[in-house]
N, C-alpha and C positions, 0 to 999 in steps of 0.2 A: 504494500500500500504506500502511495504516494502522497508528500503532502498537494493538494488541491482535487483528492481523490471528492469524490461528492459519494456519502454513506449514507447507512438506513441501518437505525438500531431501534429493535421492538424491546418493551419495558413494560409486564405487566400489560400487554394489552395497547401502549401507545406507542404509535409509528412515531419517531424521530427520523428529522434528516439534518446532515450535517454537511458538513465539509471540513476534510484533513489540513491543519494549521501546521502539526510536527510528526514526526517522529521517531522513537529512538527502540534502539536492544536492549530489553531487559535479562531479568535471569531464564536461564534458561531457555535461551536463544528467541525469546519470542520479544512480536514486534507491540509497540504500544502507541500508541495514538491520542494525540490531541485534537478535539474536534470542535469545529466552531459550529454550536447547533445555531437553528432558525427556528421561528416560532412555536418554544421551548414552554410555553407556559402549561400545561396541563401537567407534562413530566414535573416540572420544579415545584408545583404543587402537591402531586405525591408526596416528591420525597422528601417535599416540608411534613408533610403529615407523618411520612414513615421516620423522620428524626424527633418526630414529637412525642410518638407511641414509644418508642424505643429510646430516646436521651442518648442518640449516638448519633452520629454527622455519617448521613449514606450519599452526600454527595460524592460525584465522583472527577478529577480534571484527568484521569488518560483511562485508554480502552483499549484491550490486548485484544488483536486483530481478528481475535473467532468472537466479539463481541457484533463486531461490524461489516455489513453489506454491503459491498460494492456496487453503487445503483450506474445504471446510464441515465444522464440527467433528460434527454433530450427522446430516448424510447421511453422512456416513463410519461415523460410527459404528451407523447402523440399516444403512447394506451390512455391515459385517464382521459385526455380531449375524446377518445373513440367513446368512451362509456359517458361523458356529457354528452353528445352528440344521438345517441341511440333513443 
């Protein structure tokens, strides 16, 4: 994964999309990722709830690359215009 990769992480049900800002080698040779999500509110809302149930901090700033989907931005977006369109 490359940074300006454009990603799709599912959470409990909510589709995120992002795009890759960094990324580096962690242990055990796997890759991790910084991603610059877009309109993030439903997720951040969770995880404010799930820090609040739990008194523990589940945000998260990198994502180890079986987290993250490699979307094409441009096929994704002519499927969803087909299914507007129908």
């Amino acid at each position: 994964m490359n940074i300006g990769t454009v990603v799709r992480n599912d959470y409990q049900g909510i589709v995120r999309y992002g795009k890759v800002n960094a990324t580096f080698k962690g242990e055990g040779g796997w890759t991790w990722c910084e991603v610059d999500w877009v309109d993030d509110e439903k997720y951040d809302r969770a995880i404010a709830h799930r820090n609040s149930l739990s008194e523990k901090d589940h945000n998260k700033d990198f994502y180890r690359v079986d987290e993250l989907s490699q979307i094409d931005l441009n096929k994704t977006l002519q499927t969803l215009l087909k299914l507007q369109n129908k």
